[in-house]
Each structure stands twice: as structure tokens, then as C-alpha cells.
C-alpha positions as CSV (number, residue, x, y, z in Angstrom):
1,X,0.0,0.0,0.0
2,X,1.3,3.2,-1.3
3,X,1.4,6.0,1.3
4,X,1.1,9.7,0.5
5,X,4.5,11.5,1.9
6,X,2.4,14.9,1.6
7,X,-1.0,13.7,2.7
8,X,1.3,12.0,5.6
9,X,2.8,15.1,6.7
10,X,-0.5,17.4,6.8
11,X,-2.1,14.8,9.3
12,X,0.5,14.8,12.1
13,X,0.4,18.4,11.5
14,X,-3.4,18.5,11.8
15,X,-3.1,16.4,15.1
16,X,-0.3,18.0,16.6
17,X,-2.6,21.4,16.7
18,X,-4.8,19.4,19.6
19,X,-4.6,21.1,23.1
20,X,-4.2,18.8,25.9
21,X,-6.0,20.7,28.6
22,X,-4.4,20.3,32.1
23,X,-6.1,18.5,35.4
24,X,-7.4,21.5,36.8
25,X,-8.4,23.4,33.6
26,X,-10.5,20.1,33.2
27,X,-11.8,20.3,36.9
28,X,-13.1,24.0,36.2
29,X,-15.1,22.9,33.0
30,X,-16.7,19.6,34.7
31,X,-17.6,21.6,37.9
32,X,-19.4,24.5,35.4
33,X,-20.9,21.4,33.5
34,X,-22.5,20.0,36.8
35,X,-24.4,23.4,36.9
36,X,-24.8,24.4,33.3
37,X,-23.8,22.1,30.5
38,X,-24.9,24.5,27.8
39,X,-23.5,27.6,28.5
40,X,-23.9,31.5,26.7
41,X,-20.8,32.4,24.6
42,X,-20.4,35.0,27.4
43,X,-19.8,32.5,29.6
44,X,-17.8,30.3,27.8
45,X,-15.6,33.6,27.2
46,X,-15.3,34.3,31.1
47,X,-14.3,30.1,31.0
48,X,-11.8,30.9,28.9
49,X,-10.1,34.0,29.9
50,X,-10.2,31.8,33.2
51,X,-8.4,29.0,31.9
52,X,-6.9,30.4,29.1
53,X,-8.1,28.6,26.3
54,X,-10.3,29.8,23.7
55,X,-14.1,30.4,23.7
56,X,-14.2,28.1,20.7
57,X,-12.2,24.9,22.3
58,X,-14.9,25.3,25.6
59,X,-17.6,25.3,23.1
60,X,-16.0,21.9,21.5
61,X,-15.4,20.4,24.6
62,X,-18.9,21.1,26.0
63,X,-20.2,19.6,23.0
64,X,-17.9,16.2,23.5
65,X,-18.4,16.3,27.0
66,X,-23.2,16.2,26.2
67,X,-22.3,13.9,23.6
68,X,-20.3,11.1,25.2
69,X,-22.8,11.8,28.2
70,X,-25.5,10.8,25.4
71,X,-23.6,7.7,24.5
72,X,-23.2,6.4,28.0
73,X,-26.4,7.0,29.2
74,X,-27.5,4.9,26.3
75,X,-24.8,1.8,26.7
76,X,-26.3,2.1,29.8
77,X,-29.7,1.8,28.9
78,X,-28.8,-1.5,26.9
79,X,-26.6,-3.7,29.9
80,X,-29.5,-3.1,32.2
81,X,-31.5,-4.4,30.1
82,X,-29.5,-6.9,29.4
83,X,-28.8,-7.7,32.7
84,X,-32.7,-7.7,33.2
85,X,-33.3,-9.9,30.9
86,X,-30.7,-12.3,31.9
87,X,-32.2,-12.6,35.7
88,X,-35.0,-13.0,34.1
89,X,-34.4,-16.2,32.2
90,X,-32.7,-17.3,35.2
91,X,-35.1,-17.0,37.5
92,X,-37.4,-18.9,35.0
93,X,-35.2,-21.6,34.5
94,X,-33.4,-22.3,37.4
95,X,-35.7,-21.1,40.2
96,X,-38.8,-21.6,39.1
97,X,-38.4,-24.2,36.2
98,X,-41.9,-25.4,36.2
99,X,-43.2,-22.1,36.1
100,X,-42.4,-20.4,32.7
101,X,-45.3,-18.1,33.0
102,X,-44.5,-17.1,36.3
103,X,-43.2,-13.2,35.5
104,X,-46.6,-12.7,32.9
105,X,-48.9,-11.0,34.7
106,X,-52.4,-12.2,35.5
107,X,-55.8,-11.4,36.1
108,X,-56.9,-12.7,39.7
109,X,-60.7,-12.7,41.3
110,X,-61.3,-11.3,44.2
């Protein structure tokens, strides 16, 4: 596989431009995230004059930070479920083998 010398160089470049943001300039934007995770470009300006990084990289990283909160509530979501699911058939099995219908819910006179 051939590999582009040019097309090489412009992507370290493009990574190398990435800002690793320091432990506590990473504390300041979770703790304002706790309390506001969408915040006014005023605010993200006072963040950043704070921190000293740009109004534009706060904006970015609040976006990441709602997005991969997204993500993880819905992997969530699916290995309860799972989990659910699994005790379920256990408990339908093992516990109560005779009694497949057991977890169906029923109608009962009074």
C-alpha cells in the first residue's frame, strides 16, 4: 500500500494542533458542567479567559463532554437491560423451572 508523503505530513500536523488541557483546567469545566452544561458564549468567554483557552475549544469540549454523556447513558440503557433480561431467564429456569409463566402478569378474582 502506497502512502502519500504529503497527505502523511498534513495529518500529524493536523493532530499535533490538539490542546491537551491540564487536570485543573479540566476540573473548572466539569464543575461548570455540573451546573450548566450549555453555556452563553459569554460564559464560555469568562471560561476561557479563566483557563486560558479559547471560547471556541470550551464550546467543542462542552459539546464532547453532552455527547459522550449521550452515549453512556444509552450503553447504559442496553446492559441493564441486558442484565434484566438475563435474571429473568434465570429465575425462569433455574428457580422456578416449572413455572415459565410465572413473570406474565395475571388477572386474579377477588
Amino acid at each position: 500500500m502506497k502512502t502519500n508523503f504529503c497527505s502523511f505530513l498534513v495529518s500529524t500536523q493536523h493532530k499535533s494542533d490538539r490542546v491537551k488541557l491540564s487536570v485543573s483546567q479540566t476540573n473548572v469545566l466539569v464543575s461548570f458542567f455540573k451546573n450548566n452544561p450549555k453555556p452563553t458564549y459569554e460564559e464560555r468567554e469568562r471560561l476561557g479567559s479563566q483557563i486560558n483557552l479559547s471560547a471556541d475549544k470550551i464550546k467543542n469540549w462542552f459539546q464532547n463532554k453532552r455527547a459522550k454523556l449521550k452515549i453512556d447513558a444509552k450503553d447504559d440503557e442496553f446492559w441493564n437491560s441486558k442484565r434484566q433480561t438475563k435474571i429473568t431467564q434465570i429465575l425462569k429456569t433455574k428457580v422456578y423451572p416449572g413455572c415459565n409463566n410465572f413473570f406474565q402478569p395475571r388477572d386474579f378474582d377477588v
